[in-house]
C-alpha positions in Angstrom: 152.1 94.3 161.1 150.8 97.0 159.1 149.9 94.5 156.3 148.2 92.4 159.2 145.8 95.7 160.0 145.0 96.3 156.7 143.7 92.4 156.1 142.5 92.1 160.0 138.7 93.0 159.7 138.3 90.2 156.3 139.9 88.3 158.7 137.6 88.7 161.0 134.6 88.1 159.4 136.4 84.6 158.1 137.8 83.5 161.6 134.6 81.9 162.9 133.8 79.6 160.0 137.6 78.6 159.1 138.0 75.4 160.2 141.6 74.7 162.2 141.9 71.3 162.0 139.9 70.5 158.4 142.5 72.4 156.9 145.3 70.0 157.1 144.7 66.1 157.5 145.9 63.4 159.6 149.6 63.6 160.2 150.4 59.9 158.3 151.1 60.0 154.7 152.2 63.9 155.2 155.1 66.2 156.3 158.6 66.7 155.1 158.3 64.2 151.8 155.2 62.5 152.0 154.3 58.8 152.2 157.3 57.1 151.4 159.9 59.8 152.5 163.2 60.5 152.0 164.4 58.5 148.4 161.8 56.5 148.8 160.2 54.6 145.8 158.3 57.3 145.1 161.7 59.0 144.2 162.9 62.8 145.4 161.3 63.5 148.3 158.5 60.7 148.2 155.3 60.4 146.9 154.1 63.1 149.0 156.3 65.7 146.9 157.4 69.3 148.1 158.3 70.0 151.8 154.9 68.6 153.1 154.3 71.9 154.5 150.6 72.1 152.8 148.8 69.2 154.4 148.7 65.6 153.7 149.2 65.3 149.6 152.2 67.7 149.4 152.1 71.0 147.4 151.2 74.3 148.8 147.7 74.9 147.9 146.2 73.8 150.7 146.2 74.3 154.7 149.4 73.0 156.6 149.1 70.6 159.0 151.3 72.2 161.7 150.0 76.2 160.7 152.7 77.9 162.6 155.7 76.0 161.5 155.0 77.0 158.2 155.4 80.2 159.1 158.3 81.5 156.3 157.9 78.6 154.1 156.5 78.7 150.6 153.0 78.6 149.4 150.8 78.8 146.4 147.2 80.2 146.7 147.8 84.0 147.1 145.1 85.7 149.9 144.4 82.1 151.1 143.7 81.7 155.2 144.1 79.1 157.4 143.6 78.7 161.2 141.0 80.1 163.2 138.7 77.2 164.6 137.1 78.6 167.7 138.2 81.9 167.6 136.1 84.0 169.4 135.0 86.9 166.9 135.2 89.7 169.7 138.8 88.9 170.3 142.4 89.0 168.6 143.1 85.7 167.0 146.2 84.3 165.0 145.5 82.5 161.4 148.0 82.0 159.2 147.9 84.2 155.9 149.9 82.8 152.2 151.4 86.6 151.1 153.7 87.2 148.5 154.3 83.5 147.9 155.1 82.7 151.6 152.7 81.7 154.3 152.6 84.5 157.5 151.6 84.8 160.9 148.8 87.2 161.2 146.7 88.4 164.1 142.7 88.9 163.2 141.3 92.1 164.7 137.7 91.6 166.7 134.4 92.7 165.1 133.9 96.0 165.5 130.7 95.5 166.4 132.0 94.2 169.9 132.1 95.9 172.7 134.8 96.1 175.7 133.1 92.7 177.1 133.4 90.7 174.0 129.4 90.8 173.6 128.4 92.3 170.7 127.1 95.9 170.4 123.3 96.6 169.1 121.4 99.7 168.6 123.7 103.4 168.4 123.8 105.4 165.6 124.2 102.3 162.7 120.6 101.1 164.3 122.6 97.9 164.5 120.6 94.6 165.1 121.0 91.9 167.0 120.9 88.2 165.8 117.5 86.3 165.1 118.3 84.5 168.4 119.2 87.4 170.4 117.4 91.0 172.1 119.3 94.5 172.7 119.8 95.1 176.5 119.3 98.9 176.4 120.4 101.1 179.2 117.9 101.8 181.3 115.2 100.1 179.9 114.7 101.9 175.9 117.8 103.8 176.6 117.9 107.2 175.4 117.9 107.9 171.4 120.7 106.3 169.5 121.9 104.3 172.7 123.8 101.4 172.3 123.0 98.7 173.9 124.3 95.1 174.2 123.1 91.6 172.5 121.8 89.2 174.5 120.3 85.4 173.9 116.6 85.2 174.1 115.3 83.2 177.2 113.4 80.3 176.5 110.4 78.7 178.2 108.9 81.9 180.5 106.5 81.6 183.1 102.9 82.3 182.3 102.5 85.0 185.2 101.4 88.0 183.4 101.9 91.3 185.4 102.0 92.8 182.1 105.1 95.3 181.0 105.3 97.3 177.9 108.1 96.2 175.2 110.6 99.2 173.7 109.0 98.1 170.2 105.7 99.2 171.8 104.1 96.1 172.5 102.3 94.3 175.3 103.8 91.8 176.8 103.3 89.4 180.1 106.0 90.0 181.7 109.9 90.4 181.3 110.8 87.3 179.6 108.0 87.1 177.2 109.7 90.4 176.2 112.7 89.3 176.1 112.0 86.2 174.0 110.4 88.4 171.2 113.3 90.1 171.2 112.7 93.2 172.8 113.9 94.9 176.0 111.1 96.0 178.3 110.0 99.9 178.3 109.5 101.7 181.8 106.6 103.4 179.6 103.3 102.1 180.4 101.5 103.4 177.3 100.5 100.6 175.9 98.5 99.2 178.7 96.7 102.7 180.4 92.9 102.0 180.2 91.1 101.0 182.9 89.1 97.7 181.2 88.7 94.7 183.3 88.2 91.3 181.8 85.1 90.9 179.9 85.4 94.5 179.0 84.8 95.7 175.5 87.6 97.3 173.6 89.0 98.5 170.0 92.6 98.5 171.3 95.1 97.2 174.0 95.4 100.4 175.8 91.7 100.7 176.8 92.7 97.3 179.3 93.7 97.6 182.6 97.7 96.4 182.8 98.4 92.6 182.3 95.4 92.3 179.9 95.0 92.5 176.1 92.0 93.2 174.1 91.3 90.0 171.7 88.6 88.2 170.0 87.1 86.3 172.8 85.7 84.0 170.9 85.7 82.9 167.2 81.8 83.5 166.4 79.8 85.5 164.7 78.3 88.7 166.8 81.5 88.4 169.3 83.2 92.1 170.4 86.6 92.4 171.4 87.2 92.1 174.9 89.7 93.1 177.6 91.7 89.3 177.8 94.4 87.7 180.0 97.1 86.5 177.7 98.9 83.8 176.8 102.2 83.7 178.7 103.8 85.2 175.2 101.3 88.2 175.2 100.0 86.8 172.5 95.8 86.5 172.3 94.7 83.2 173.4 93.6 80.9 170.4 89.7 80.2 170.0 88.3 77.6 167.7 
């Protein structure tokens, strides 16, 4: 087991893209002698060759078909894994491990970026990011310095109602979800949206509008002043030709 700890966070980072059932093969013209068997005409233990305990083809380079009977039995590519399809990364999982000549049970330790839910952990201390496809749910809204928060997948299609709320990357945003979808958690800081412009009004920045509005080119011409805008449902400045 101590072995096992040592190798458990590669393991880890191997689990979710080795493939359980690519490693071995379909079951004929495999196991204990190969095609043709026993003293078969492909003489000694068949065409297949060794104990069959490394997949279709014999030999013991490659993944066995049934992993954990080859627990104990010999094999030949040192360090080499097998066994993992579908494991989920945040929990233990059991691959099989060739060691010392022989192939062994081992049990892969989660990513220790997980948390105690199996979601993984963003934010803390490491400043530790989220996937491209995912935002940080921070505690209470931004959290407090160096919080840790947890990963979550970014919504798709949000409404266009824009309230307006105030991203923790400092941002203006319609509402919740078009937050979210950028990939940011939503601020209970109202900075970024404390002036007091109504549509129409002229502005140099977003915070001279009034909440839920955004100051953008109004209108792709010459002699045109930024005004205080309604956005699109993304935040985003509406597009003018």
């Amino acid at each position: 087991m101590a072995h096992a700890r040592a190798a458990g966070l590669v393991i880890a980072t191997l689990v979710s893209t080795l493939a359980f059932g690519a490693c071995g093969g379909s079951t004929s013209g495999s196991g204990a002698g190969g095609t043709g068997g026993g003293a078969g005409s492909g003489g000694g233990a068949g065409s297949g060759g060794g104990a069959g305990t490394a997949g279709s083809g014999g030999g013991s380079g490659t993944c066995p078909i049934d992993l954990w009977a080859a627990v104990g039995t010999a094999c030949s590519e040192e360090g080499k894994y097998c066994g993992g399809e579908g494991c989920n990364p945040c929990e233990f999982c059991n691959v099989l491990y060739c060691s010392g000549g022989k192939w062994e049970q081992q049990e892969s330790f989660p990513d220790p970026n997980c948390g105690d839910s199996g979601s993984k952990v963003c934010g803390g201390l490491a400043g530790v990011l989220c996937a491209d496809d995912e935002w940080c749910d921070l505690p209470d809204g931004c959290g407090y310095p160096d919080a840790q928060g947890v990963c979550k997948p970014r919504p798709q299609g949000c409404t266009a109602d824009c309230p307006g709320v105030c991203g923790c990357d400092g941002k203006f945003y319609c509402n919740a979800c078009g937050a979210n979808a950028a990939g940011a958690d939503v601020s209970d800081d109202k900075s970024c949206m404390s002036g007091d412009g109504g549509v129409g009004t002229s502005c140099s920045s977003d915070t001279e509008c009034v909440a839920g509005l955004k100051c953008c080119y109004p209108c792709g011409q010459a002699g045109c002043t930024n005004q205080c805008t309604v956005p699109m449902g993304n935040g985003e400045c509406p597009m003018y030709p």
